[in-house]
Backbone as CSV, one residue per row, in Angstrom:
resi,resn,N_x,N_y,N_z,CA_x,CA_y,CA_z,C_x,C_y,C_z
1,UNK,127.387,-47.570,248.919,127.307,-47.560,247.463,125.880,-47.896,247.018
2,UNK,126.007,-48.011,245.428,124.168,-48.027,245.264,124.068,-49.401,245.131
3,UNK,122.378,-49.630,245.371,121.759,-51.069,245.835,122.017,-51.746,243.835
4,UNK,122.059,-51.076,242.767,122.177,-52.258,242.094,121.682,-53.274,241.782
5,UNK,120.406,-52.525,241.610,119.173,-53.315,241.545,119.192,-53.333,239.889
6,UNK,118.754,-54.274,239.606,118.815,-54.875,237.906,117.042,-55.128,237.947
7,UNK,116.689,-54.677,236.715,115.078,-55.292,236.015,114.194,-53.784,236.599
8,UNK,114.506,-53.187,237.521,113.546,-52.463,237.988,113.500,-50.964,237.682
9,UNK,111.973,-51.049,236.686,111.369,-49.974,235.939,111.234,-48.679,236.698
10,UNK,112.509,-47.413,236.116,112.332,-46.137,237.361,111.149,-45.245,236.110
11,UNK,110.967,-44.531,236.339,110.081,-42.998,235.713,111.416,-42.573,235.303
12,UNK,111.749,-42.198,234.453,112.778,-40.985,234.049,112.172,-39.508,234.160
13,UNK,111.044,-39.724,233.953,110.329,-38.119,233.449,110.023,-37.306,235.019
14,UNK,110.066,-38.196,236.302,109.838,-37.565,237.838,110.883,-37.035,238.082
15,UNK,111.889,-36.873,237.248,112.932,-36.305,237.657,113.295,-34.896,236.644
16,UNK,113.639,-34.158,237.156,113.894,-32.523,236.329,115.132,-32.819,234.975
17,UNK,115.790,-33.147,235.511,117.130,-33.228,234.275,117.934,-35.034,234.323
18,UNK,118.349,-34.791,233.184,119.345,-36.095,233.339,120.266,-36.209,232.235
19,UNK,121.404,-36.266,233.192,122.948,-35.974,232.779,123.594,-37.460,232.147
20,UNK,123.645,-37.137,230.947,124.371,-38.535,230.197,126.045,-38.079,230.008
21,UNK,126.812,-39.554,230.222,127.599,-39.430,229.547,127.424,-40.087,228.012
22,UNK,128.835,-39.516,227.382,128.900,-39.621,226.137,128.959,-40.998,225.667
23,UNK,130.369,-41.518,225.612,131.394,-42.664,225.214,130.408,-44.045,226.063
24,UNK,130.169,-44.751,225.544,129.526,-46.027,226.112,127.951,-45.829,226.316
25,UNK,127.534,-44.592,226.530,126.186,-44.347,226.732,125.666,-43.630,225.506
26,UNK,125.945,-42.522,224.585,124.775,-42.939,223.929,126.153,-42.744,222.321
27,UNK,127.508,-43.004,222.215,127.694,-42.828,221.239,128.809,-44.357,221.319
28,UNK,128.907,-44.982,220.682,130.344,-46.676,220.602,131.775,-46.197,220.585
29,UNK,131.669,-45.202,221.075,133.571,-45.045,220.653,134.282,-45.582,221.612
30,UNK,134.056,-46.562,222.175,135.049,-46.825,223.496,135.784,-48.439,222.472
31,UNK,135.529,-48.574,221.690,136.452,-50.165,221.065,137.587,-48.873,220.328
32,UNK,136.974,-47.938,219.816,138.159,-47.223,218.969,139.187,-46.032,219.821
33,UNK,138.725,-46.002,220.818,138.871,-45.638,222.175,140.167,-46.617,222.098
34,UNK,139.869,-47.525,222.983,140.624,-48.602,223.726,141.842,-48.943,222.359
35,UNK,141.344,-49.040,221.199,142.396,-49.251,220.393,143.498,-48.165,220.137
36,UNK,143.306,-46.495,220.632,144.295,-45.663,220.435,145.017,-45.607,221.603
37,UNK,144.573,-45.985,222.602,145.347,-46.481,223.968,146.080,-47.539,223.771
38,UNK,145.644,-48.401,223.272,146.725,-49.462,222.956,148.034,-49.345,221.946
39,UNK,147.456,-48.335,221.135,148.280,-47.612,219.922,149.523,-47.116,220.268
40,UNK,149.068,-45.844,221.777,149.731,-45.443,222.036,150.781,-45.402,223.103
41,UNK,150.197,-46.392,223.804,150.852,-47.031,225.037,152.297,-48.388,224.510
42,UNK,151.679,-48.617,223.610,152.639,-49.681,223.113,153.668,-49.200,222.420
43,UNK,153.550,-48.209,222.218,154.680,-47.610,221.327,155.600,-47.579,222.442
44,UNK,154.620,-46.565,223.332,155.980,-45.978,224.427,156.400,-46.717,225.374
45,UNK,155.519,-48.417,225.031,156.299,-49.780,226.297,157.520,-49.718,225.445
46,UNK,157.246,-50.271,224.219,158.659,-50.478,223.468,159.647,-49.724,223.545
47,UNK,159.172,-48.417,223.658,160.221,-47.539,222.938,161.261,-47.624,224.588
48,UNK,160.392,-47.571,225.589,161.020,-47.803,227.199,161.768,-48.685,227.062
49,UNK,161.200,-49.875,226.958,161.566,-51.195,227.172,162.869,-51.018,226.341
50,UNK,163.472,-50.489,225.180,164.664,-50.610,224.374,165.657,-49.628,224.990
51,UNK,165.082,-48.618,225.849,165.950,-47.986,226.625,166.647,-48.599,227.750
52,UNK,165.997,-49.512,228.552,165.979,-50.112,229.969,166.524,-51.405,229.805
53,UNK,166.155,-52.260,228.669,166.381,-53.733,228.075,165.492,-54.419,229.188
54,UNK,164.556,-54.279,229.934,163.384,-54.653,230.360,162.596,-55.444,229.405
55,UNK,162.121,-56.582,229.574,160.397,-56.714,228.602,159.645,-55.734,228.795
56,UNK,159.284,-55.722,227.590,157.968,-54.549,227.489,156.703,-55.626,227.179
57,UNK,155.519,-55.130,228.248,154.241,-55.883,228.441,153.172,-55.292,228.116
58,UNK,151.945,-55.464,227.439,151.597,-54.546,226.122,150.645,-54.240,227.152
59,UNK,149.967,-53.228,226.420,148.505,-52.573,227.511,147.416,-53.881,227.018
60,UNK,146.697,-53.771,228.083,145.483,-54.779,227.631,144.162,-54.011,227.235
61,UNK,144.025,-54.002,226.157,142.746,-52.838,225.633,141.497,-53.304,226.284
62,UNK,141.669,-54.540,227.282,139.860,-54.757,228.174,140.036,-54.060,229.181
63,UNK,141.383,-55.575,230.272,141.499,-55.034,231.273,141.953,-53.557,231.563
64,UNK,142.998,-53.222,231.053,143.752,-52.122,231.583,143.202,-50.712,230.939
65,UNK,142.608,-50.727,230.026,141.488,-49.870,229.720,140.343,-49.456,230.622
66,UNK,139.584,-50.429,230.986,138.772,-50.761,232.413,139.223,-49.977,233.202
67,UNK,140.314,-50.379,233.947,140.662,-50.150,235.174,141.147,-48.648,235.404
68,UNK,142.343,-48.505,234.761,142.789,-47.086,234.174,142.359,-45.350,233.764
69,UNK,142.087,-46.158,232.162,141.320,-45.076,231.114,140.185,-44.976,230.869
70,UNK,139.387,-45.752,231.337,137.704,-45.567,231.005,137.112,-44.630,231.551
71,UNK,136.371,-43.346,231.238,135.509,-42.148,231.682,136.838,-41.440,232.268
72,UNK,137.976,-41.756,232.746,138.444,-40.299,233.159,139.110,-39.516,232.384
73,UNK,139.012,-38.126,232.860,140.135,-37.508,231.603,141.329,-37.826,231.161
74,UNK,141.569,-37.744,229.963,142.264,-37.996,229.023,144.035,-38.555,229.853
75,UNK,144.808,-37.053,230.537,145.641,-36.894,231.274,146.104,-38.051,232.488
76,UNK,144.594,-37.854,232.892,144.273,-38.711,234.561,144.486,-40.362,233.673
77,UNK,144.162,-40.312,232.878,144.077,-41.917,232.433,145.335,-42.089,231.907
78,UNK,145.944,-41.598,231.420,147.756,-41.872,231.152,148.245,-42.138,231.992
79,UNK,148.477,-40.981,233.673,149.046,-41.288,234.800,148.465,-41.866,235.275
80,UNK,147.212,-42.758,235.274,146.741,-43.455,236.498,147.122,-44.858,235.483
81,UNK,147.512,-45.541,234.265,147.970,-46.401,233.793,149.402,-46.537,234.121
82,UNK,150.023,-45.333,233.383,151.695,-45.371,233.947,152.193,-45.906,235.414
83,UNK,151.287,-45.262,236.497,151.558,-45.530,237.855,151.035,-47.024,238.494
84,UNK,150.354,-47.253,237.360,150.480,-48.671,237.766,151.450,-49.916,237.018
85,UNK,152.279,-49.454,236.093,153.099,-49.872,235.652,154.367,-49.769,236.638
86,UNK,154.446,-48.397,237.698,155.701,-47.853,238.343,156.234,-46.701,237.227
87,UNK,156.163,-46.340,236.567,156.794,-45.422,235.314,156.043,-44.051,235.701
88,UNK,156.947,-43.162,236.002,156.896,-42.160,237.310,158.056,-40.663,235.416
89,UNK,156.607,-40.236,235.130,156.904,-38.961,233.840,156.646,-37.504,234.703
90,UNK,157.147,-36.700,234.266,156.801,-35.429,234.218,155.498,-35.351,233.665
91,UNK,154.355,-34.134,234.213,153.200,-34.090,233.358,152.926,-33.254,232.619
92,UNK,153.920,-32.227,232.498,154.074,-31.444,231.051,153.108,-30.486,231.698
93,UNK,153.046,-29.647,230.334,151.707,-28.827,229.617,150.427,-29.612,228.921
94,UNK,149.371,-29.215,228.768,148.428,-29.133,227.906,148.841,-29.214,226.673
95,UNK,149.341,-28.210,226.250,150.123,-28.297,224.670,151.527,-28.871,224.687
96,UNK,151.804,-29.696,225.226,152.873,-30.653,224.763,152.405,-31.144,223.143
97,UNK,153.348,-31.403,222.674,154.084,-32.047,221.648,153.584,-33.407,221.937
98,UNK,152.877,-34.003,220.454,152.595,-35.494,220.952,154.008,-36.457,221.129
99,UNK,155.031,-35.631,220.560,156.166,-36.478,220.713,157.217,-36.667,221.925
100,UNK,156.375,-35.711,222.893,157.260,-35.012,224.102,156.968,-36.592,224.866
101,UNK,157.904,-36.531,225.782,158.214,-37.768,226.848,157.366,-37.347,228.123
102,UNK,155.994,-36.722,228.394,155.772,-36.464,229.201,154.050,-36.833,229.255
103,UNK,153.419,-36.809,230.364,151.796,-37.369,230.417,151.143,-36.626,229.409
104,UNK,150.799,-35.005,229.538,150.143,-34.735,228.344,151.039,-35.047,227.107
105,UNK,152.225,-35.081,226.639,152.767,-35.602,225.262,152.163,-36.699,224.708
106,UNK,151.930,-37.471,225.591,151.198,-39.711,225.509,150.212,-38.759,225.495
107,UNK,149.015,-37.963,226.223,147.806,-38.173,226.102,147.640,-37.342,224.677
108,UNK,148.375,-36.367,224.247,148.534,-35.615,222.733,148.171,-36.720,221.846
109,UNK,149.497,-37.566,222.012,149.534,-38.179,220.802,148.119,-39.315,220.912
110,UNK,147.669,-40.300,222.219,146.615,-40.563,221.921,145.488,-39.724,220.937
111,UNK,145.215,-38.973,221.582,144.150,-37.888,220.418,144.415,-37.928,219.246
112,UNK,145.905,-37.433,219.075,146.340,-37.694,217.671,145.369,-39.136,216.825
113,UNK,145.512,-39.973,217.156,145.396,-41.516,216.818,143.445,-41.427,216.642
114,UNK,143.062,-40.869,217.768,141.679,-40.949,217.984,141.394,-39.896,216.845
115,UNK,141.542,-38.976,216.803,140.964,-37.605,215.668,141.258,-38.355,214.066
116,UNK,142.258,-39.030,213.925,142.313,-39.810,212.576,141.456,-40.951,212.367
117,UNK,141.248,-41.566,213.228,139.837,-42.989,213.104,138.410,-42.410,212.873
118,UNK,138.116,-40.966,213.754,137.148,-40.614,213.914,136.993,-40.154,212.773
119,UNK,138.063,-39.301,211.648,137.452,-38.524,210.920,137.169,-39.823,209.345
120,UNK,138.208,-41.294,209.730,138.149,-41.958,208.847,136.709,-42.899,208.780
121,UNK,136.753,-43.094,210.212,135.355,-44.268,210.241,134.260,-43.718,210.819
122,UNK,133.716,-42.268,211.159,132.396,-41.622,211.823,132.600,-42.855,213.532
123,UNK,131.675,-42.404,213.702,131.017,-43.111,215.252,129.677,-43.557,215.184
124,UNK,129.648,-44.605,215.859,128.564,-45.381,216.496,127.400,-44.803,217.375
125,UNK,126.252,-45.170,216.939,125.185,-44.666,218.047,124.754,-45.683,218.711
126,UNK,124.315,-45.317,219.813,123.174,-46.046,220.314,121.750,-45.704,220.291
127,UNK,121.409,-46.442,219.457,119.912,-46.258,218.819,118.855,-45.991,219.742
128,UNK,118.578,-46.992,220.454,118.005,-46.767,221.896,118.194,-45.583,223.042
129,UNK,119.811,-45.134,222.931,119.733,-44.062,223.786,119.190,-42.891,222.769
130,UNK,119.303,-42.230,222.099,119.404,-41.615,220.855,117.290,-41.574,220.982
131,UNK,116.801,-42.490,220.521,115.094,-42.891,220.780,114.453,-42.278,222.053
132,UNK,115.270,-42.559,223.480,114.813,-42.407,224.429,115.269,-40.695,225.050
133,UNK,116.092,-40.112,224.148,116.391,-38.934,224.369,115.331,-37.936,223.886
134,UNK,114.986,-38.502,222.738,113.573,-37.880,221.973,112.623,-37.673,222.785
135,UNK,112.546,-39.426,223.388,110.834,-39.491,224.200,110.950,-38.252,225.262
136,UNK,112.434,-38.626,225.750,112.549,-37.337,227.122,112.349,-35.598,226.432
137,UNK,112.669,-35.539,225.599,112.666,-34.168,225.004,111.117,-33.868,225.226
138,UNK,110.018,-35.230,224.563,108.698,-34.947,224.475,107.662,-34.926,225.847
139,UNK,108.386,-35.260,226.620,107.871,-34.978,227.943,108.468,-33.746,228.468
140,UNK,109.318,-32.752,227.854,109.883,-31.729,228.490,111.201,-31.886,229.376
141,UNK,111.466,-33.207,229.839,113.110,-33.320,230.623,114.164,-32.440,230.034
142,UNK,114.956,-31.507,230.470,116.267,-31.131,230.138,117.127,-32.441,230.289
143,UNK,117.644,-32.280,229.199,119.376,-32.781,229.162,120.237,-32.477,228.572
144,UNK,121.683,-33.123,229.239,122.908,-32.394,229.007,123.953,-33.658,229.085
145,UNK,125.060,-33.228,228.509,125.725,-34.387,228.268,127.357,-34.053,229.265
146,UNK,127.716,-34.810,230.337,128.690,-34.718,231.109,130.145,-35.704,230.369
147,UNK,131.033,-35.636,230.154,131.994,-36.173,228.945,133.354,-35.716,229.592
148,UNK,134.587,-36.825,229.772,135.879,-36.627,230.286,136.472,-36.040,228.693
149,UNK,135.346,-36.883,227.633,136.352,-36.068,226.441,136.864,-34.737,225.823
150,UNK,137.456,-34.467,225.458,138.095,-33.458,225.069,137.451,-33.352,223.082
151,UNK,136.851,-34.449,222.965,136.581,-34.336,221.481,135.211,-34.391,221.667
152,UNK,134.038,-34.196,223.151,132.551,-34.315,222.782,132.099,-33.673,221.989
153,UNK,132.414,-32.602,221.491,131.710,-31.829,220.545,131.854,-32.363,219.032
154,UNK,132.903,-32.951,218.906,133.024,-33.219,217.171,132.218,-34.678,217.375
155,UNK,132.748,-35.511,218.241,131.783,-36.328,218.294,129.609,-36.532,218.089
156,UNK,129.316,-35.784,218.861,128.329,-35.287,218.883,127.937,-35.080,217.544
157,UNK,128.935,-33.881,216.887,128.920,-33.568,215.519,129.212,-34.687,214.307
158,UNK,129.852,-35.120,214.998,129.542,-37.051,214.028,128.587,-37.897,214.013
159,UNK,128.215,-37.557,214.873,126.794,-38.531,215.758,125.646,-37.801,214.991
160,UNK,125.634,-36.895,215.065,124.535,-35.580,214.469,123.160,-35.878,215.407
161,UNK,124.082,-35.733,216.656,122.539,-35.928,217.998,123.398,-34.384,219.031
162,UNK,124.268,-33.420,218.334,124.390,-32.406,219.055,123.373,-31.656,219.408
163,UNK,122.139,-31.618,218.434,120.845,-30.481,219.129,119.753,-31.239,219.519
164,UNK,119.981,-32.621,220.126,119.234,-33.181,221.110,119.578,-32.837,222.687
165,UNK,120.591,-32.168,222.653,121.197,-31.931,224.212,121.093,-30.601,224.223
166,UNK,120.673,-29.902,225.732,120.672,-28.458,226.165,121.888,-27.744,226.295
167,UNK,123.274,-28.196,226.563,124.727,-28.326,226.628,125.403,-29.379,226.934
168,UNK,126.752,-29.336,227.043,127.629,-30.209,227.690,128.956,-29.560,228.388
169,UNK,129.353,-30.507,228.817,130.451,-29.825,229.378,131.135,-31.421,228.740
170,UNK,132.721,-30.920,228.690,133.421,-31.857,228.389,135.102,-31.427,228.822
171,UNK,135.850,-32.471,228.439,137.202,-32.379,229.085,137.783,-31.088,229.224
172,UNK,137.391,-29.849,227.783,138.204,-28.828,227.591,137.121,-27.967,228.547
173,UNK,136.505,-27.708,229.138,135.412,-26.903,229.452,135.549,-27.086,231.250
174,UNK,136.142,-28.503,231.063,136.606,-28.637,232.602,137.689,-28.279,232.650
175,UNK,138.670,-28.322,232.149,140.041,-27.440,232.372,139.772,-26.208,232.818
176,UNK,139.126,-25.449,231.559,138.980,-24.217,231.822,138.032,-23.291,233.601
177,UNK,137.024,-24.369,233.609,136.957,-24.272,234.825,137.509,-24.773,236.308
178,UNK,138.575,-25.444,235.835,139.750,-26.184,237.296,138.591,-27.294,237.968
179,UNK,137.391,-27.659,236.725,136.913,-29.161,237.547,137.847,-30.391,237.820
180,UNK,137.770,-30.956,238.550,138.284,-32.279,239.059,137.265,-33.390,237.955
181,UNK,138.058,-33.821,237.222,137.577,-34.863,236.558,137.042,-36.145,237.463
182,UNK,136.215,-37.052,236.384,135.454,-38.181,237.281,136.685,-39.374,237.593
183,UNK,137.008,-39.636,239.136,135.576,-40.283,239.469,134.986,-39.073,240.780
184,UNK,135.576,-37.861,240.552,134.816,-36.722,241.206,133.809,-35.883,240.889
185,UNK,132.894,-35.720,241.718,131.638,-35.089,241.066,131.448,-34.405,240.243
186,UNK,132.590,-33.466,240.247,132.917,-31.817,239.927,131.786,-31.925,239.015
187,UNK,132.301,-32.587,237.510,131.485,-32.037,236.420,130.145,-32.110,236.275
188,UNK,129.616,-33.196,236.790,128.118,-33.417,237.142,127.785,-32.009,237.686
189,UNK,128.310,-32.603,238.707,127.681,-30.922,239.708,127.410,-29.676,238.959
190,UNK,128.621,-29.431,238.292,128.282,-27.730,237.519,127.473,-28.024,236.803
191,UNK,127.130,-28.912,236.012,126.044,-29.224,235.080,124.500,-28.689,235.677
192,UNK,124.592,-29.929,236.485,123.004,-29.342,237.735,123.186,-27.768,237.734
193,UNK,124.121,-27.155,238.206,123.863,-25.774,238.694,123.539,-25.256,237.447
194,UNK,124.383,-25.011,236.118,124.018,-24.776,234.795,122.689,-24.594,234.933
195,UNK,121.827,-25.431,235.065,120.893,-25.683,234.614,119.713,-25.630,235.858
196,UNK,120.731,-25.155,236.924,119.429,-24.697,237.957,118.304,-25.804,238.632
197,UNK,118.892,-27.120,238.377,118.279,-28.278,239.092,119.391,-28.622,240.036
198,UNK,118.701,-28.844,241.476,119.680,-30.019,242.720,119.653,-30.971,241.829
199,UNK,121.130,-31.562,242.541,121.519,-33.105,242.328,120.408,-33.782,242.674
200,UNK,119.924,-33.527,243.720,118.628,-34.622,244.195,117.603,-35.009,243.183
201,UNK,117.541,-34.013,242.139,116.418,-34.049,241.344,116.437,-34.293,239.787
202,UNK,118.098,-34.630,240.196,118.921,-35.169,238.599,119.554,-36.485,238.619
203,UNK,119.651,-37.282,237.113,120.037,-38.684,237.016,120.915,-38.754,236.353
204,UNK,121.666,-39.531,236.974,123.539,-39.383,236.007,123.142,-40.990,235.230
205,UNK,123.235,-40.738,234.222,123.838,-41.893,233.329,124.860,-42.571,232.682
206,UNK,125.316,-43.377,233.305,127.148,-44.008,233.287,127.124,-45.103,232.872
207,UNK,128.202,-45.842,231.941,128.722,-47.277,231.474,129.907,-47.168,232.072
208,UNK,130.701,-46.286,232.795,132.131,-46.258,233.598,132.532,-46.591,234.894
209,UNK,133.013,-47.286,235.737,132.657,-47.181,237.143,133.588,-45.768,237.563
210,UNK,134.311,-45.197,236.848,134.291,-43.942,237.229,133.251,-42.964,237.272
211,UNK,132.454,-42.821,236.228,131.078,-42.147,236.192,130.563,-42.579,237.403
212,UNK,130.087,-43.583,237.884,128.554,-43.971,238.801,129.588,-43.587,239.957
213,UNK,130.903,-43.740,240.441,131.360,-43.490,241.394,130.853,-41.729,241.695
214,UNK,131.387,-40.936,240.274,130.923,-39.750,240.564,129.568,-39.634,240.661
215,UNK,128.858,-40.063,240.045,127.760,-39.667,240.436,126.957,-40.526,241.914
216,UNK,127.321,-41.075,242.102,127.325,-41.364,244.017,127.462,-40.251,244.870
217,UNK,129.124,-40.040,244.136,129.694,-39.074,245.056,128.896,-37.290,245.460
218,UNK,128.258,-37.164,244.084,127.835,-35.792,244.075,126.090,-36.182,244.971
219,UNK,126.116,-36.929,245.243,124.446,-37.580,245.865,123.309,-37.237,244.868
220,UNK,123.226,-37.903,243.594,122.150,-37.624,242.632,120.873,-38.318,243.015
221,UNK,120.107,-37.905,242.909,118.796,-38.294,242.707,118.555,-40.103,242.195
222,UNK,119.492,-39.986,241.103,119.314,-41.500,240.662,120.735,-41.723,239.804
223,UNK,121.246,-43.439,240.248,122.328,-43.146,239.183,122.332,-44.631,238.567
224,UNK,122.324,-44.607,237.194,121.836,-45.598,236.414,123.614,-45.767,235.455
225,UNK,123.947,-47.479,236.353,124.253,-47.966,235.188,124.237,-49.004,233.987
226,UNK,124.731,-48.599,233.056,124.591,-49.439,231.680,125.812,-50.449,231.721
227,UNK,125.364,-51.473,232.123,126.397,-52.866,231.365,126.252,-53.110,230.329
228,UNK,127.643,-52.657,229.646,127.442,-53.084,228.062,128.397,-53.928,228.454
229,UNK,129.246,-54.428,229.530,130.598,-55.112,229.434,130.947,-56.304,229.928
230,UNK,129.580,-56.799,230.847,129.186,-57.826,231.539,129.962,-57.349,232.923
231,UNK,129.365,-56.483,233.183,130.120,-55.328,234.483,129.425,-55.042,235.425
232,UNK,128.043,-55.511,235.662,126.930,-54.884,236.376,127.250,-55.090,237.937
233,UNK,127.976,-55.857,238.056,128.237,-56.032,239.594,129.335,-54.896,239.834
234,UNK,130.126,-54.677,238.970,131.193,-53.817,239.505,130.319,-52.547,239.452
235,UNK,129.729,-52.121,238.698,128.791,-51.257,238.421,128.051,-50.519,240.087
236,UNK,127.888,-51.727,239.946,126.499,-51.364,241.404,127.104,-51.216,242.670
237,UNK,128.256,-51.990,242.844,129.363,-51.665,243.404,129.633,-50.600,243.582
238,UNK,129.834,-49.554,242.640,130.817,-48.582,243.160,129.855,-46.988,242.712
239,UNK,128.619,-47.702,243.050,127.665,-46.437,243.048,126.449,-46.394,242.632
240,UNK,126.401,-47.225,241.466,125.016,-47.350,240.469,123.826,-47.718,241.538
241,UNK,122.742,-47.367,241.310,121.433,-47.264,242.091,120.992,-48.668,241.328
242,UNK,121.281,-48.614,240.377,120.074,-49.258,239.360,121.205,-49.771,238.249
243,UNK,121.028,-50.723,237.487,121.778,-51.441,236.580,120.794,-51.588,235.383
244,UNK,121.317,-51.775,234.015,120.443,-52.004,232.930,121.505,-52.207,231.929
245,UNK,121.152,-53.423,230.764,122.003,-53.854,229.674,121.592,-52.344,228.540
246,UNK,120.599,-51.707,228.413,120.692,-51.207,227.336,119.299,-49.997,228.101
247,UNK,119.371,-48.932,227.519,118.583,-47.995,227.855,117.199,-48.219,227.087
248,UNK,117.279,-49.221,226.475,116.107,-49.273,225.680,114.999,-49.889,226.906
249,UNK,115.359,-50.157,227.884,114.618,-51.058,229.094,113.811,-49.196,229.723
250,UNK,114.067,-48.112,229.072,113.153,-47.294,230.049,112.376,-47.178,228.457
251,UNK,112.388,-47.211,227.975,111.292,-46.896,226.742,109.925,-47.574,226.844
């Protein structure tokens, strides 16, 4: 895994491209995030729990967010929560019904929950990433934005930092191409090819330890993560080259 080295100043610009994710890196939606997971998970403890006469035990919007739902797709983060509960669903369709009893139905109706906050309260930037995307633009770096979400584009479009990026790929874009969501390379990877740079010569940027795992996995050039969560050890752990509280440390 990566050395996880904290304080130490890389070049961003020696490198050809560099692949950000979205959510935690350069836009805040992961508190309003974590709150439609909790939204929606709790409904369907209860609604279980009154079927079964079981206690129902609520999701934990740190831990079990963390562990679970953070950076992977939408789907993958329902069943990889459920299965650690033991609660064993059918996984439907894509277009399930948010009301359907099945993994995409829960991950529907999450969205549901998320597309109403987003359109009520906009999204969060990160100022610093947002600054340092510029500087990279002015040195010539390509970038592109790698995203498990299924909403990067409206996001982006909330953010109004969509024509700072060369493309993205995001949750719906990986369907369509049968990528393996993170913590597998897949999407990184097509990105690089997109864009006609080796991994060797590209930098994944992650706040997920699913992200830095993928980007380990695909052997990038450099893989930088962001502790916003007091996470840096798990971070470096499970791939990160390099650790940093805020991207404003390459400016």
């Amino acid at each position: 895994m990566g050395s996880g080295k904290t304080g130490e100043k890389v070049d961003l610009s020696k490198f050809d491209a560099i692949l950000f994710d979205l959510d935690g890196v350069l836009t805040g939606t992961a508190r309003v995030h974590a709150k439609c997971w909790k939204k929606m998970f709790d409904e369907y403890l209860e609604k279980l729990a009154r079927k079964t006469g079981e206690p129902s035990v609520p999701f934990d919007a740190d831990a079990d967010y963390k562990l679970y739902v953070d950076g992977k797709p939408r789907m993958e983060g329902v069943q990889s929560f459920l299965e650690s509960r033991g609660i064993d669903l059918p996984f439907g369709s894509h277009d399930d019904a948010p009301d359907q009893e099945t993994i995409c139905g829960l991950g529907n109706r999450k969205n549901e929950f998320f597309r109403e906050v987003l359109a009520e309260d906009g999204v969060d930037v990160f100022q610093s990433s947002v600054d340092l995307t510029r500087r990279l633009l002015e040195k010539g770096i390509r970038m592109a934005v790698v995203s498990s979400s299924k909403n990067c584009e409206a996001i982006l479009d909330a953010a109004g930092i969509k024509d700072l990026y060369e493309f993205w790929i995001d949750g719906n874009k990986a369907l369509k191409l049968n990528l393996r969501g993170k913590p597998e390379p897949d999407t990184f990877l097509k990105a690089a090819e997109m864009m006609g740079v080796e991994p060797a010569r590209a930098v994944v940027v992650e706040d997920a330890i699913s992200g830095v795992q993928a980007g380990h996995k695909g052997k990038f050039g450099l893989v930088v993560g962001i502790a916003r969560h007091g996470d840096a050890k798990a971070l470096s752990e499970n791939g990160a080259d390099i650790v940093v509280a805020d991207l404003k440390e390459f400016l």
